[in-house]
C-alpha positions as CSV (number, residue, x, y, z in Angstrom):
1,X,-18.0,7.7,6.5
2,X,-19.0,10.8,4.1
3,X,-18.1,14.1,5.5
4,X,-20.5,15.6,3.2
5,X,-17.9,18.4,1.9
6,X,-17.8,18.7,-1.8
7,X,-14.8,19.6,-3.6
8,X,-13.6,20.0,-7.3
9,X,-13.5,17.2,-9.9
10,X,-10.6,15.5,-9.8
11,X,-8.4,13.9,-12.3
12,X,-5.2,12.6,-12.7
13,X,-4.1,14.0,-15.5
14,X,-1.4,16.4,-15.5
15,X,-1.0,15.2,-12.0
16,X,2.0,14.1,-10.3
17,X,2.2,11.1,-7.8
18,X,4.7,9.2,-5.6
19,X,3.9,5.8,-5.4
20,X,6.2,3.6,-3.1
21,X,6.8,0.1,-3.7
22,X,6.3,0.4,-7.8
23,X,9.2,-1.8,-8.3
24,X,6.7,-4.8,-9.1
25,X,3.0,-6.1,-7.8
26,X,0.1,-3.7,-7.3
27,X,1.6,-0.7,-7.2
28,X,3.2,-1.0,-10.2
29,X,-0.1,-1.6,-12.2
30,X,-1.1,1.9,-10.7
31,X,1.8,3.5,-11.4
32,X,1.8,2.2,-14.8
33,X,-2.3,3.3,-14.9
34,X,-1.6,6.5,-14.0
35,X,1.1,7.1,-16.6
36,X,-1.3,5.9,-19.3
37,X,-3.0,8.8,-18.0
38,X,-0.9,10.7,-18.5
39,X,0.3,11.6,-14.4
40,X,3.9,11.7,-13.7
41,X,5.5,9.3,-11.2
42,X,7.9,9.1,-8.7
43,X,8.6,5.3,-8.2
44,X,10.1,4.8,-5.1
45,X,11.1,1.2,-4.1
46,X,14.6,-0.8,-3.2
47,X,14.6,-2.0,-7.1
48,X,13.1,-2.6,-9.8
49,X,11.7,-6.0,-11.1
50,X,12.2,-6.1,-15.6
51,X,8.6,-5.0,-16.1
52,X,9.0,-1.9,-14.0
53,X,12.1,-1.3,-15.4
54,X,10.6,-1.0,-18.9
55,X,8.1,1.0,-17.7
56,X,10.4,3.6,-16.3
57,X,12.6,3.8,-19.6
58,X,9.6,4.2,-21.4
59,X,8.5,7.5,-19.8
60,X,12.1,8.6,-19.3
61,X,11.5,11.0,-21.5
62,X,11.3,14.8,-20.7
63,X,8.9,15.9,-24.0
64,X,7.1,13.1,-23.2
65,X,3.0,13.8,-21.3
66,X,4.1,12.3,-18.4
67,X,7.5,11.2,-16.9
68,X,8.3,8.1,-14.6
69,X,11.4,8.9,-12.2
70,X,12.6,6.2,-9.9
71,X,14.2,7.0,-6.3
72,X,16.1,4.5,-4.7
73,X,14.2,4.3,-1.2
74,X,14.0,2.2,2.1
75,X,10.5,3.2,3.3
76,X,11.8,2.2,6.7
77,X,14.3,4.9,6.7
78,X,12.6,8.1,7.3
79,X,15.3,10.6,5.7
80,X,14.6,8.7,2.5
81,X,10.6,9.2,2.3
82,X,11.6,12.9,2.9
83,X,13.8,12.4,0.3
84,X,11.0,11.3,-2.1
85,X,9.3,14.6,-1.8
86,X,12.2,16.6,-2.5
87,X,12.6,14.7,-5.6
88,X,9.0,15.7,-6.4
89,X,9.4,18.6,-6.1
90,X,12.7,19.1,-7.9
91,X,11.7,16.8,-10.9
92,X,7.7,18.7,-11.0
93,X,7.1,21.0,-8.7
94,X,6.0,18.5,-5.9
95,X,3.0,16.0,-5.8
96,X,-0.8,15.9,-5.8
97,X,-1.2,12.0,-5.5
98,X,0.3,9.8,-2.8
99,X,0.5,5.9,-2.3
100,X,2.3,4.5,0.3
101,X,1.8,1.0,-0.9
102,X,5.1,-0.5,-0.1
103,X,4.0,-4.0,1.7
104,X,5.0,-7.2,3.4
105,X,3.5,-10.7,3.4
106,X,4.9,-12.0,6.7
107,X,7.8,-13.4,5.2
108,X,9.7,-15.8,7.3
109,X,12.6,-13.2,8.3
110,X,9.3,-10.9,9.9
111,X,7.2,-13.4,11.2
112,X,5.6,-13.9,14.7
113,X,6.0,-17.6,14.1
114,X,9.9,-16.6,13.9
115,X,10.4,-14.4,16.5
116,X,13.5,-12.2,17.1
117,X,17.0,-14.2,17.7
118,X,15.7,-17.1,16.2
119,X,17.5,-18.4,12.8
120,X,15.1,-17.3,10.3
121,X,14.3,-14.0,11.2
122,X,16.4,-10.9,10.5
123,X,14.6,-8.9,13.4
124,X,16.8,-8.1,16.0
125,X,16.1,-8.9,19.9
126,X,18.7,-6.6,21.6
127,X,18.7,-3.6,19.0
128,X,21.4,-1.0,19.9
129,X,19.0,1.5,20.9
130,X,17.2,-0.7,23.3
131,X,14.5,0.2,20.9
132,X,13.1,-2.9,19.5
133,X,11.3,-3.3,15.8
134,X,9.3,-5.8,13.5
135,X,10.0,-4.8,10.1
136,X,7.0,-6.1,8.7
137,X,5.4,-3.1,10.9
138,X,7.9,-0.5,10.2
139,X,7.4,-1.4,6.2
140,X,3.6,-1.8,6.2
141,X,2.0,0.5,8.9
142,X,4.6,3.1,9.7
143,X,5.9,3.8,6.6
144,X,2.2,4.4,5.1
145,X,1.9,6.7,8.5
146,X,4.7,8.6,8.2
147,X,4.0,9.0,4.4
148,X,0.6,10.6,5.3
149,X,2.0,12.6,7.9
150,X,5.0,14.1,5.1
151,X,2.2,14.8,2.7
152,X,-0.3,16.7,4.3
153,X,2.4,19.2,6.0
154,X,3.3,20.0,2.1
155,X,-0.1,19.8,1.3
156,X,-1.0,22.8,3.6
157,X,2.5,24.5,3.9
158,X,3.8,24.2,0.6
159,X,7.3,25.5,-0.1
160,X,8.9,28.1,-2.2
161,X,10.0,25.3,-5.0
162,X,5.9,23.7,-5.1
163,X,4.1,24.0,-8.0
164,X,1.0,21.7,-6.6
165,X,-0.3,24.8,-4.6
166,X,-1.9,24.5,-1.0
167,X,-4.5,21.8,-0.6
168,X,-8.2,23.1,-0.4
169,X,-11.6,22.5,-1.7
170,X,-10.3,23.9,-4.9
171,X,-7.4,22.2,-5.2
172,X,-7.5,18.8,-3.8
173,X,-5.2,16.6,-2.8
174,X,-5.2,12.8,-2.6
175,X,-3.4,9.7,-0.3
176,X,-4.5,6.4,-1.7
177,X,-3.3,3.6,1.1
178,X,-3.6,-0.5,0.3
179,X,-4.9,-2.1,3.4
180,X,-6.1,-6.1,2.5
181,X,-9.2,-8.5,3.0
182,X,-6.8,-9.3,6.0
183,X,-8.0,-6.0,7.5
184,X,-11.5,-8.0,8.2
185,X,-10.3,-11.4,8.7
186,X,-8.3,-13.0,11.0
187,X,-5.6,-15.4,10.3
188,X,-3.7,-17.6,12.9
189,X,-0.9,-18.4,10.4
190,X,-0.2,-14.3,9.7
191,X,-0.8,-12.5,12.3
192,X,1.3,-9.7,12.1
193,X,0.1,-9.2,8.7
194,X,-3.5,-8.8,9.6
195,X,-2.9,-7.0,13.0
196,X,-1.1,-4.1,10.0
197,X,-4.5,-4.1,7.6
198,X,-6.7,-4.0,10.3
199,X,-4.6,-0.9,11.8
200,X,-4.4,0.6,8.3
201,X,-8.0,0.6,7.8
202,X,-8.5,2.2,10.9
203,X,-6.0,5.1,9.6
204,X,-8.0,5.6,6.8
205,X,-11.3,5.4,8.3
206,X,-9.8,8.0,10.7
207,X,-8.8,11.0,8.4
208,X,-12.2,11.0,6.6
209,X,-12.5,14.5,7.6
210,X,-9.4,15.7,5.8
211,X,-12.1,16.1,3.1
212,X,-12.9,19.1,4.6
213,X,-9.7,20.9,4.2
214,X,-9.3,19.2,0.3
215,X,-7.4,16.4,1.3
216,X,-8.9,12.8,0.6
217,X,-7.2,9.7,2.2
218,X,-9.4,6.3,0.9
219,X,-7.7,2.9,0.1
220,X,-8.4,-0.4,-1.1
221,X,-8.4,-3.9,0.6
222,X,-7.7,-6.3,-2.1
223,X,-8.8,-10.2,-1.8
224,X,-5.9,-12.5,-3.2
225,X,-4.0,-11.0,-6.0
226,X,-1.4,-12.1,-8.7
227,X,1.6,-10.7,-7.8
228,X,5.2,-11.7,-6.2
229,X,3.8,-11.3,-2.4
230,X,2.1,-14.7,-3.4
231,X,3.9,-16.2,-6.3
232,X,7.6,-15.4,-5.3
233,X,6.8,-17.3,-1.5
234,X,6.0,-20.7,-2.4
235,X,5.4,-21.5,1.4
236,X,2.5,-18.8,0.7
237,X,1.5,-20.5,-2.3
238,X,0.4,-23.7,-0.4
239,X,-2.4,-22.0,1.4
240,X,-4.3,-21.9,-2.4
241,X,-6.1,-24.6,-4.2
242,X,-5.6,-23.6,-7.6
243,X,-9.3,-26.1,-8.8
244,X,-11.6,-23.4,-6.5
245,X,-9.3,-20.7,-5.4
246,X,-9.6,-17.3,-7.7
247,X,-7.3,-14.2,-8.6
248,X,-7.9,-11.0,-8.4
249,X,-5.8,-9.1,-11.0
250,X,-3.6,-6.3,-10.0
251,X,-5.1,-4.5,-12.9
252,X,-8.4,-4.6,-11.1
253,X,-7.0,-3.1,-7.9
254,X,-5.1,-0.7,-9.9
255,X,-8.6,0.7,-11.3
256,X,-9.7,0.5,-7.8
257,X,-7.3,3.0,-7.1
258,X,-7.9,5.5,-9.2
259,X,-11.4,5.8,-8.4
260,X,-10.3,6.6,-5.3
261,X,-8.4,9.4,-7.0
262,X,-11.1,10.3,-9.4
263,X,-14.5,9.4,-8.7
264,X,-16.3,12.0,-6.3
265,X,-18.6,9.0,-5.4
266,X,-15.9,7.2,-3.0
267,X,-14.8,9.8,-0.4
268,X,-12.2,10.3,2.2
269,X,-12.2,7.6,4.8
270,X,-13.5,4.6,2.3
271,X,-12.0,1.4,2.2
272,X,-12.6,0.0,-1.4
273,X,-13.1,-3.8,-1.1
274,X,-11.5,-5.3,-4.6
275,X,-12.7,-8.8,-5.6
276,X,-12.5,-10.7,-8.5
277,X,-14.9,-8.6,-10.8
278,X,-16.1,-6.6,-7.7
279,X,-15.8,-3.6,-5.4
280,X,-17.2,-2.2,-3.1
281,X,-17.1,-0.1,0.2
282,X,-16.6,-1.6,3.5
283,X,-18.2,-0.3,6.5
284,X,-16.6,0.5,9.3
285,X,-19.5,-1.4,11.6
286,X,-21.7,-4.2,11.0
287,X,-20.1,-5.0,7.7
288,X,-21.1,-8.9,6.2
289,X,-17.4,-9.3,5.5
290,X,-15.5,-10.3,2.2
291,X,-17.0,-12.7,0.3
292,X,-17.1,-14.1,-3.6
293,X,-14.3,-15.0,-6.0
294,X,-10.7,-14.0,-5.5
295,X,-11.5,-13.8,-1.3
296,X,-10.1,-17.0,-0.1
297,X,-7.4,-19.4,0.2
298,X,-8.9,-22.9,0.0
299,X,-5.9,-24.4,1.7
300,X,-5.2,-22.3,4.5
301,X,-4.8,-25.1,6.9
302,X,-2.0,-26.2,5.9
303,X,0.1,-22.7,6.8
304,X,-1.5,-23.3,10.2
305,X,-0.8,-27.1,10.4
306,X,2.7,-25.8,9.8
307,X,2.5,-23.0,12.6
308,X,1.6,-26.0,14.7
309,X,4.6,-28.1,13.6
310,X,7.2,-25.1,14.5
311,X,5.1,-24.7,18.2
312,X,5.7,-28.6,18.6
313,X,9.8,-28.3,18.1
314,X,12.1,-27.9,21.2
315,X,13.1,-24.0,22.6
316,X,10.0,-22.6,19.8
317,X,11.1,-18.6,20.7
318,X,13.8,-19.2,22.5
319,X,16.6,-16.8,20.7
């Protein structure tokens, strides 16, 4: 989905980006990418796992090319993704690189296998307001909404304390957004999961003409990667069979990423498909679908044999 609009070469460095949900995973491989590249972050996540710790002490240092800052945030709490901005733009002078990547497998406490009032999940069926929420959709598709939404009003009304300019053909502007394999696929045992990749994708797909104003919104859609959404959930794990099933590294999506920063080639609206040793774009129409190593989960059946036990017990749903 090219809008055919050229703008200037971009590059990371001397660039300064908020990335949400650094504390560990994907985003923390980009994070710690785009430092090497010397592009100052703001890490924005509940905590931070030892690894992303280091990283932050490591590029604590003012004198240094490029800083790491980390902001305390609940992406589900809107006052505190404004509040990652402000930081931004108190600590450089704002941001020119945005990644709401902050994500949810369908753990059990968000789960449409669990539903609200049940024991397992934390969602709430008679919220005070009336107003009822799934967190796994507040944390993976409105967040990354919202995000967009924050950045582009900077982006083309930028304050008296921004440094990053107003967005335009000269001076571009990017959102990066991770949508999944699961935005092509279906799976009975996630459902949730994949109803927020396939709506994510569709964002993206969506604002390909920000291009035309300097602002470039692309993501990737990862196959099965390394990190703690798998190997922190062992009732995740079960779906892989470790004698065929392959991993994509985080450091491969990471890269994946920043082409979607830097290379003029992938342009606003592109979902970058990241395999095991491949990538490529997804078509928004008549695409073959995901396919190769580090794209499937050998075992799958078993998380839906296990669906099928909890639909066999007495009152499933009931709350």
């Amino acid at each position: 989905m090219a809008t055919g609009t050229a703008s200037t070469l971009f590059s990371v460095d001397g660039k300064t980006a908020i990335v949400t949900g650094a504390g560990s995973g994907i985003n923390y491989s980009f994070a710690k990418l785009l430092l090497s590249r010397n592009c100052n972050v703001v890490i924005a996540d509940l905590g931070l796992r030892p690894e992303a710790q280091k990283l932050v002490d490591e590029y604590s240092s003012p004198t240094g090319k490029a800083r790491a800052v980390f902001v305390k945030t609940n992406v589900v709490q809107w006052p505190e993704l404004e509040n990652m901005f402000v930081v931004a733009e108190k600590e450089f002078g704002g941001a020119d690189i945005v990644c709401p990547g902050a994500g949810i497998f369908e753990p059990h406490w968000t789960n449409f296998w669990h539903p609200p009032g049940t024991p397992q999940s934390k969602d709430s069926p008679q919220p005070p307001s009336g107003i009822g929420h799934y967190a796994l959709l507040d944390i993976n598709l409105t967040h990354p909404i919202r995000c967009t939404q924050l950045a582009i009003a900077r982006w083309l009304n930028p304050g008296p304390n921004s440094k990053v300019g107003k967005a335009s053909l000269a001076n571009p502007k990017r959102v990066v957004h991770i949508s999944s394999i699961a935005g092509q696929t279906p799976s009975f045992s996630t459902p949730m999961y994949v109803a927020s990749k396939h709506a994510i994708s569709g964002f993206i797909r969506s604002l390909a003409q920000l291009d035309t104003v300097g602002i470039r919104v692309n993501g990737v859609a990862p196959g099965i990667i390394k990190t703690p959404l798998w190997t922190d959930h062992p009732e995740k794990l079960q779906m892989l069979d470790s004698t065929q099933d392959a991993w994509v590294e985080p450091s491969e999506v990471a890269e994946a990423m920043l082409r979607c920063c830097e290379d003029d080639s992938v342009v606003g609206g592109w979902v970058l498909e990241v395999g095991k040793g491949q990538t490529r774009n997804v078509e928004w129409r008549d695409d073959p679908g995901p396919r190769g190593a580090g794209m499937s989960a050998g075992n799958a059946e078993k998380a839906v044999g296990e669906v099928f036990g909890w639909l066999g017990e007495d009152g499933w749903g009931v709350a």
